[in-house]
MINU-793688 format. One record per residue (C-alpha): residue in three letters; z, x, y. Coordinates in Angstrom, 3 decimals, padded with zeros to 6 digits, always signed. Each point is the difference from the previous one (the first is absolute). Example, Ala and Ser with C-alpha at 12.3 -4.5 7.8 and 13.67 -1.06 7.14 Angstrom:
residues 2
<"ALA", <+007.800, +012.300, -004.500>>
<"SER", <-000.660, +001.370, +003.440>>
end
This chain:
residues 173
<"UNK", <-018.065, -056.277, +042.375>>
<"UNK", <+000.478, +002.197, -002.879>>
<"UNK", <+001.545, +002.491, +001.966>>
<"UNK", <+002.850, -002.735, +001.122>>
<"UNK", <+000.584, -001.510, -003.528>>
<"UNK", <+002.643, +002.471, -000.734>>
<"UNK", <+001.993, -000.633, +003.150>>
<"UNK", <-000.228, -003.614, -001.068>>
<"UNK", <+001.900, +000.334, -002.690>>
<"UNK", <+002.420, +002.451, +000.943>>
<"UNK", <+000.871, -001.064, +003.915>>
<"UNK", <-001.327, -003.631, +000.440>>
<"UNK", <+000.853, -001.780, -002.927>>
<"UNK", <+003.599, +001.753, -000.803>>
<"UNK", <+001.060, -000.932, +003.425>>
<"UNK", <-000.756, -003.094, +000.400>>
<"UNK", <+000.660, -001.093, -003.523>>
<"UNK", <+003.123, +001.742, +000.633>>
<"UNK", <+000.640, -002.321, +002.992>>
<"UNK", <-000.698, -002.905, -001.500>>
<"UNK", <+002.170, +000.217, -002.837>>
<"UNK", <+003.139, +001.584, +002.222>>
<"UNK", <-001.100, -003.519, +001.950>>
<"UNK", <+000.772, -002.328, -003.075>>
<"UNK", <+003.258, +002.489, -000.753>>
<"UNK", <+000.875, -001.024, +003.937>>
<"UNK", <-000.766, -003.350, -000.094>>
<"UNK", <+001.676, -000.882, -003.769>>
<"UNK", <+002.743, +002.459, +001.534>>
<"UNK", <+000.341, +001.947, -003.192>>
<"UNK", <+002.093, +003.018, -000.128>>
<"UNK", <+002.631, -000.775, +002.591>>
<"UNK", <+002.022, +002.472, -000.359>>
<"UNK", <-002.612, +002.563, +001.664>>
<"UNK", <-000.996, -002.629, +002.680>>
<"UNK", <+002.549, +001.960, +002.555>>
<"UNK", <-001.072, +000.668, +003.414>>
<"UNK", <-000.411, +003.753, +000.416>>
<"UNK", <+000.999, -001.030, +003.751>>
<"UNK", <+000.080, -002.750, +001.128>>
<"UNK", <+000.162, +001.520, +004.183>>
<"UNK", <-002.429, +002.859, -000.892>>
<"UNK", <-002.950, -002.243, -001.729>>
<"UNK", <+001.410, -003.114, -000.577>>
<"UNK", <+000.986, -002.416, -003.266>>
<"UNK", <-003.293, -000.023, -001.589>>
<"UNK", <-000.665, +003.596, -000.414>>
<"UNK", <+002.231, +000.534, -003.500>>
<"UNK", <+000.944, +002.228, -002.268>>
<"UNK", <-001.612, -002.176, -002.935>>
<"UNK", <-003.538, +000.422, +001.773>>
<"UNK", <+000.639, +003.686, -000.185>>
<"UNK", <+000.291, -000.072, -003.383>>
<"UNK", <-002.274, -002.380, -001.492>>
<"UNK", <-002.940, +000.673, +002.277>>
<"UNK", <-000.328, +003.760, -000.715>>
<"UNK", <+001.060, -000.885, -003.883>>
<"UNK", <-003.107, -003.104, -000.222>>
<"UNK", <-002.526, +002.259, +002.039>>
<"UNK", <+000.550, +002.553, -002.326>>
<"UNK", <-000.542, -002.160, -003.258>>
<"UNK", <-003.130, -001.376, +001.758>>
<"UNK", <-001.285, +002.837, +000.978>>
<"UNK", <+000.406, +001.448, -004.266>>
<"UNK", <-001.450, -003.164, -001.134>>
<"UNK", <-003.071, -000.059, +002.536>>
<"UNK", <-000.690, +003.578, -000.232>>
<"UNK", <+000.038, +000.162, -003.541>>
<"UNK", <-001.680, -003.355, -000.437>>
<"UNK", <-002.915, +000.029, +001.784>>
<"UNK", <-000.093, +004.070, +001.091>>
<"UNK", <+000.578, +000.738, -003.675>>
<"UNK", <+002.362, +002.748, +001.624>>
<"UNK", <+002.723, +000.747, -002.544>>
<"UNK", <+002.236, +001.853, +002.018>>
<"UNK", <+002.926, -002.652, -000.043>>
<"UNK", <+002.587, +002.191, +001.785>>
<"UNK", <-002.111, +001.099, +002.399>>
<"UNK", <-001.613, -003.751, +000.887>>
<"UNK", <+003.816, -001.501, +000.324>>
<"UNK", <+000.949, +003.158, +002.135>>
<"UNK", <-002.808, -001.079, +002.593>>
<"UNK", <+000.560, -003.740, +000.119>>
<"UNK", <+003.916, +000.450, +000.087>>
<"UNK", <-000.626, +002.345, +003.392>>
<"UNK", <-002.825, -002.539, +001.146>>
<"UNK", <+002.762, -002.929, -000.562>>
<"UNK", <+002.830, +002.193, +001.857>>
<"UNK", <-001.961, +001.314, +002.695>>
<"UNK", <-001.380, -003.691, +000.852>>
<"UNK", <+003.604, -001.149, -000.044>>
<"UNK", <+001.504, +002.954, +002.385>>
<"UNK", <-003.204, -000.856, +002.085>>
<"UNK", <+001.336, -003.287, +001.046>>
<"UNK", <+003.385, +001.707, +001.260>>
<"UNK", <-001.222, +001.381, +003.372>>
<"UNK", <-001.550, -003.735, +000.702>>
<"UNK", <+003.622, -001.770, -000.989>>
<"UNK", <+002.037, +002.261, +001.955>>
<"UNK", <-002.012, -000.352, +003.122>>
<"UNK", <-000.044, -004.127, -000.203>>
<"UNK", <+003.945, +000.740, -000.333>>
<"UNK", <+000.225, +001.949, +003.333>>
<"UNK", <-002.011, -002.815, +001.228>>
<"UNK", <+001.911, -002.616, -001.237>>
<"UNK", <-002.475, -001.693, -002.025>>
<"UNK", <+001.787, -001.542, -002.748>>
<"UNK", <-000.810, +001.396, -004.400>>
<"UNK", <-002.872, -001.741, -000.904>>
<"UNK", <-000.868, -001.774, +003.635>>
<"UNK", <-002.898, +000.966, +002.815>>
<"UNK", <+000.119, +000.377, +003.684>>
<"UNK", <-001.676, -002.713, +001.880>>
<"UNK", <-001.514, +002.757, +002.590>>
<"UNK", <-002.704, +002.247, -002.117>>
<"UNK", <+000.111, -002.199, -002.923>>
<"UNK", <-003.750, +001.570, -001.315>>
<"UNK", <+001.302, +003.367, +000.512>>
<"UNK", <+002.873, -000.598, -001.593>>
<"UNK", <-002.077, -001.484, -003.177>>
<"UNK", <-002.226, +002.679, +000.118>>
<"UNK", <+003.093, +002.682, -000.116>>
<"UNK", <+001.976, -002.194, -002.766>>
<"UNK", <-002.926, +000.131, -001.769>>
<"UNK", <-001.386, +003.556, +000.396>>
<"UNK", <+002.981, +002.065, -000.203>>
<"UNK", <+000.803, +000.632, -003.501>>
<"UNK", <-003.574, +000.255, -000.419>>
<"UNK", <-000.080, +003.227, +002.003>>
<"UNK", <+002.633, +001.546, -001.527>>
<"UNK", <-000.891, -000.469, -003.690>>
<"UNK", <-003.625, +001.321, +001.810>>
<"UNK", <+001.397, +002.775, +000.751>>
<"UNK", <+002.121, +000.904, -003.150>>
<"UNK", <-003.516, -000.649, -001.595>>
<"UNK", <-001.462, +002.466, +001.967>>
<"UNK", <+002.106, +002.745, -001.831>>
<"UNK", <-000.729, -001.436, -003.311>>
<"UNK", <-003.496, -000.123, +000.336>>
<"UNK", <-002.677, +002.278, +001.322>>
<"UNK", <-001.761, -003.177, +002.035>>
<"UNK", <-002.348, +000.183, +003.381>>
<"UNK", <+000.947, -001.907, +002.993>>
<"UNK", <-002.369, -002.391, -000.151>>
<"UNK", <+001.015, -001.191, -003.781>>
<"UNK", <+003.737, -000.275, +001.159>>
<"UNK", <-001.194, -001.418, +002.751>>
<"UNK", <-001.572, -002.748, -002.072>>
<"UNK", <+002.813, -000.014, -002.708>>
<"UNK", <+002.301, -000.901, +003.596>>
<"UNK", <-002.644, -003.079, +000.783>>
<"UNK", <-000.566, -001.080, -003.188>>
<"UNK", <+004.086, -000.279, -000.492>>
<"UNK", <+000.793, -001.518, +003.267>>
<"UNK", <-002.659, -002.762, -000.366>>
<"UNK", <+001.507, -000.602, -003.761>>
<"UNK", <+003.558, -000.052, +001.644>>
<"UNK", <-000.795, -002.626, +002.218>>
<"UNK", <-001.457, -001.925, -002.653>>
<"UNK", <+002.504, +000.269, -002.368>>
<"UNK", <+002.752, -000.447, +002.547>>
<"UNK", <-001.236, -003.287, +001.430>>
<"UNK", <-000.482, -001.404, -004.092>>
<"UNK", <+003.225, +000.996, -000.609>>
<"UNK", <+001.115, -002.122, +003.295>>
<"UNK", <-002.089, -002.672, -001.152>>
<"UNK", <+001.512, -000.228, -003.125>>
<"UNK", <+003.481, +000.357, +001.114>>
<"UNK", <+001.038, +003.121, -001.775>>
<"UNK", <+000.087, +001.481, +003.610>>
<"UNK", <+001.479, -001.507, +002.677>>
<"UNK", <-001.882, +001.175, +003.356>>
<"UNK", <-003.571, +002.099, +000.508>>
end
């Protein structure tokens, strides 16, 4: 476990911190003036040019506070480099996913009734891989612990998604 703490602090927690807090900024629809569709026919209305600038911004600020708090790693600039590409990559992650619903006519923010697990599993999973990845180049890490880091996130997702649905800051799973 020792050997996971730091990727604790630096991928788990920044991103989904990170989420939850763009979450409230969604939900209490602050900063309006960035909540522009990039496009609306290539990904949809929900995919924004706010998210793409808050996300990276509050993963970044996590990600200094977390390191430095409980890593005692004082490299500031460095920490809020990593988070801010965690936050983007997780964001540009989701793009492949919106722009194929589109094609398929599934409506921003809706499911398909026909491979409705799959589709869950994909919604969930997607951004995951990519910030994975980007992590990959940041890190010298073995399969198996981003293979773990992947689980460990994707089971937290789905928790954190379906509280946030419960408590109506999110509107669907």
């Amino acid at each position: 476990m020792k050997d996971f703490a730091p990727h604790i602090y630096t991928f788990i927690l920044p991103l989904f911190v990170g989420n939850v807090v763009h979450m409230f900024i969604v939900k209490g629809n602050y900063f309006q003036i960035a909540a522009k569709p990039i496009s609306i026919d290539l990904f949809g209305a929900g995919k924004t040019y706010r998210a793409f600038m808050a996300l990276p911004l509050i993963c970044g600020i996590c990600a200094m506070v977390f390191r430095s708090l409980f890593l005692h790693y004082p490299h500031y600039s460095l920490s809020f480099r990593i988070g801010f590409m965690l936050g983007l990559a997780y964001l540009v992650g989701e793009l492949p996913n919106s722009f194929i619903k589109r094609r398929l006519g599934i409506a921003s923010g809706q499911q398909s009734s026909r491979y409705r697990l799959v589709q869950n599993i994909v919604d969930k999973s997607d951004s995951l891989l990519t910030a994975c990845v980007v992590y990959l180049f940041i890190y010298p890490i073995t399969a198996g612990m981003i293979a773990t880091l992947f689980a460990v996130s994707f089971f937290i997702h789905v928790f954190f998604s379906w509280l946030l649905v419960q408590f109506r800051i999110k509107k669907s799973f």
